[in-house]
C-alpha positions in Angstrom: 100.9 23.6 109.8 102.1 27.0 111.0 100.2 30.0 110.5 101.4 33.9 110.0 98.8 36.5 110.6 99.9 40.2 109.6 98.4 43.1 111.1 97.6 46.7 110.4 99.4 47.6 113.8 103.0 48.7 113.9 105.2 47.5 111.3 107.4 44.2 111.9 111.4 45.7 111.5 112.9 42.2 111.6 112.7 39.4 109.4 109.6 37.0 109.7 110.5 33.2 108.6 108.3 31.7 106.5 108.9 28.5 106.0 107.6 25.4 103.7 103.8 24.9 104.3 103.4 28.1 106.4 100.2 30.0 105.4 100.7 34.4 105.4 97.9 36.1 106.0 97.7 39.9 105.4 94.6 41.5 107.3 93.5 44.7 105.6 96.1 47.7 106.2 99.0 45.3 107.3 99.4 44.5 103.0 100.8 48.0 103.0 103.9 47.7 104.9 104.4 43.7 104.4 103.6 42.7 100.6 107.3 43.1 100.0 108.3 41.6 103.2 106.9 38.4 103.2 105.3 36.0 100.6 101.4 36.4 101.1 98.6 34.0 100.9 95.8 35.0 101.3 94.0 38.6 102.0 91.2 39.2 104.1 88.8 41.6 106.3 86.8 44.8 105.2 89.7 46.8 103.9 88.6 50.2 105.2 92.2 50.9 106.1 93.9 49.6 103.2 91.8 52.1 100.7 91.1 49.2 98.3 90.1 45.4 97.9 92.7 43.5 96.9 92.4 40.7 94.3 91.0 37.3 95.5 90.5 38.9 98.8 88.3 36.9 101.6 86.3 40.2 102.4 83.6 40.9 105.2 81.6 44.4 105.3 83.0 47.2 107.7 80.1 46.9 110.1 80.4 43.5 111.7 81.2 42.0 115.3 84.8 40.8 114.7 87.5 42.4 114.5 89.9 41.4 111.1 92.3 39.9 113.7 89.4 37.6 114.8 88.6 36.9 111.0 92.3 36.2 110.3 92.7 33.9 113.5 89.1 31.8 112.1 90.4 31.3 108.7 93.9 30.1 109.9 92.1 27.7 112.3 90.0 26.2 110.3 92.4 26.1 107.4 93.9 23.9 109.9 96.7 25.3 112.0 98.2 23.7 114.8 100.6 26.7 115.7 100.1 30.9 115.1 102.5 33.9 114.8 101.1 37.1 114.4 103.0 40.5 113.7 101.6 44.1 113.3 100.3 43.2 116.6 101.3 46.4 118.9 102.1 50.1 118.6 99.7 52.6 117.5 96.0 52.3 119.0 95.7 50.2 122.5 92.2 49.1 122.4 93.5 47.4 119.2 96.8 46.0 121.1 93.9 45.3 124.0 92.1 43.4 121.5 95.4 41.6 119.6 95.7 40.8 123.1 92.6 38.4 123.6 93.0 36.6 120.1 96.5 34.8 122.0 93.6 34.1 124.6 90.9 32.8 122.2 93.3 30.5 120.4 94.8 28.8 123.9 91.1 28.0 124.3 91.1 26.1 121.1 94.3 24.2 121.3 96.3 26.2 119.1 99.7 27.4 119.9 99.7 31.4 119.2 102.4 34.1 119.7 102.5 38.0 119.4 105.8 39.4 117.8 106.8 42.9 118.6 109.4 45.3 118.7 110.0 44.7 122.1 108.4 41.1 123.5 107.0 38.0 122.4 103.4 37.1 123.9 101.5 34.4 124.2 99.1 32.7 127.1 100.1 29.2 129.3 98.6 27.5 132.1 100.4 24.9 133.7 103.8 24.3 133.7 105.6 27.3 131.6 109.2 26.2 130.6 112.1 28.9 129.8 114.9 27.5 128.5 117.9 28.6 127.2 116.4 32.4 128.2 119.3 33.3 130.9 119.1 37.1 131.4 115.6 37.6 129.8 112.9 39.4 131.6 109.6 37.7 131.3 106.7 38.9 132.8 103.6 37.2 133.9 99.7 38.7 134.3 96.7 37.1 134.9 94.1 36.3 132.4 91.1 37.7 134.4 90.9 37.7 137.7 93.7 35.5 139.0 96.1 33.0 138.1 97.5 30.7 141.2 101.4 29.7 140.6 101.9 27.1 142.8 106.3 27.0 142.4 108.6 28.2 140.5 112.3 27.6 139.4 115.4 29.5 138.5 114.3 33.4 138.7 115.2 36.3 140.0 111.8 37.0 142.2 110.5 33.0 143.3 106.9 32.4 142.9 106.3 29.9 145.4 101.4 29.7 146.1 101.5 32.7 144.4 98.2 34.3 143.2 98.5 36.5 140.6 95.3 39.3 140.3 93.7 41.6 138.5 94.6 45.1 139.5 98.2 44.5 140.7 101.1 44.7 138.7 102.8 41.8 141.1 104.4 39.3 138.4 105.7 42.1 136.2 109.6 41.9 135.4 111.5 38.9 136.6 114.8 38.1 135.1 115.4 34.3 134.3 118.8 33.3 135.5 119.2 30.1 134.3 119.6 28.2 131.1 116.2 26.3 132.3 113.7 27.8 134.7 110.1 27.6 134.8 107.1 28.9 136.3 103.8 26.0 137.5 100.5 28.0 136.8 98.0 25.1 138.3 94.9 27.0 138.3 93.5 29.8 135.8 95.8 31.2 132.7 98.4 33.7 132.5 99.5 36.5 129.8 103.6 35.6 129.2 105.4 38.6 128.1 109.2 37.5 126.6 111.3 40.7 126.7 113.6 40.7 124.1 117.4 41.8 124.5 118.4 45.3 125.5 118.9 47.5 123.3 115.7 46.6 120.4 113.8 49.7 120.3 110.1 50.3 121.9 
């Protein structure tokens, strides 16, 4: 089962599939610019930016530990889903992009397939072999999560990554162009951030 988590970031522009099965999940502020957007299921976190509790909400108080993107990643998880999308993700305030940043992280640890829709990329963690395929002419950068990522090989990009270690504090990995209908990247030890740029011309 895939799940959809909304949040309170920037808006989505483009259309968000829902498909049969899929569970929606609108965390706190993100109701106000998706409720006509998408078909929602269920509501949840403290709703201190949304101004109100919706009806049949899951809610938690404002002062807790977690973050309502860490609350909406839980529920989906142990509402059993395999596979994540969230959107509302980036934009506005970058601790919280930071932060949107580490749930892509905490779900790889558990097994569960999670991307980060924006305006502007699609994000999500890897280790091991990372597969692009039919991407020609996309730019996909890589980053470490932590302190370094090894690469042993790569295939069919611009910049090769051939015992290649990726670390914290350098921007080495950032914007390689795949040039192929199949090209990968082999991460054999540690975990990397992959950023998906989408076409020219979407704004960001």
């Amino acid at each position: 089962m895939k799940g959809i988590i909304l949040l309170n970031g920037e808006p989505y522009l483009d259309k968000i599939e829902k498909g049969a099965g899929d569970l929606v999940l609108a965390a706190d502020g993100a109701l106000s610019w998706a409720k006509d957007k998408i078909s929602i299921d269920i509501t949840a976190g403290d709703f201190d930016s949304l101004g109100y509790v919706p009806e049949h909400s899951v809610v938690y108080p404002s002062e807790k530990n977690f973050t309502d993107g860490e609350i909406a990643l839980d529920l989906l998880i142990e509402r059993g889903c395999g596979e994540i999308e969230i959107y509302g993700g980036g934009g506005r305030r970058e601790d919280h992009f930071f932060g949107n940043l580490q749930l892509l992280y905490a779900a790889f640890l558990r097994g569960v397939k999670c991307v980060m829709k924006t305006a502007c990329s699609d994000i999500y963690c890897a280790a091991g072999k990372i597969v692009f395929e039919g991407k020609a002419g996309r730019t996909v950068s890589l980053a470490p999560v932590g302190l370094q990522a090894h690469i042993i090989e790569s295939e069919g990009l611009k910049y090769p990554l051939c015992d290649l270690t990726l670390t914290a504090g350098s921007c080495r990995g950032i914007s390689n162009i795949v040039q192929s209908d199949y090209a990968f990247a082999d991460c054999d030890k540690g975990t990397l951030f992959v950023f998906e740029i989408k076409s020219e011309g979407v704004p960001c």
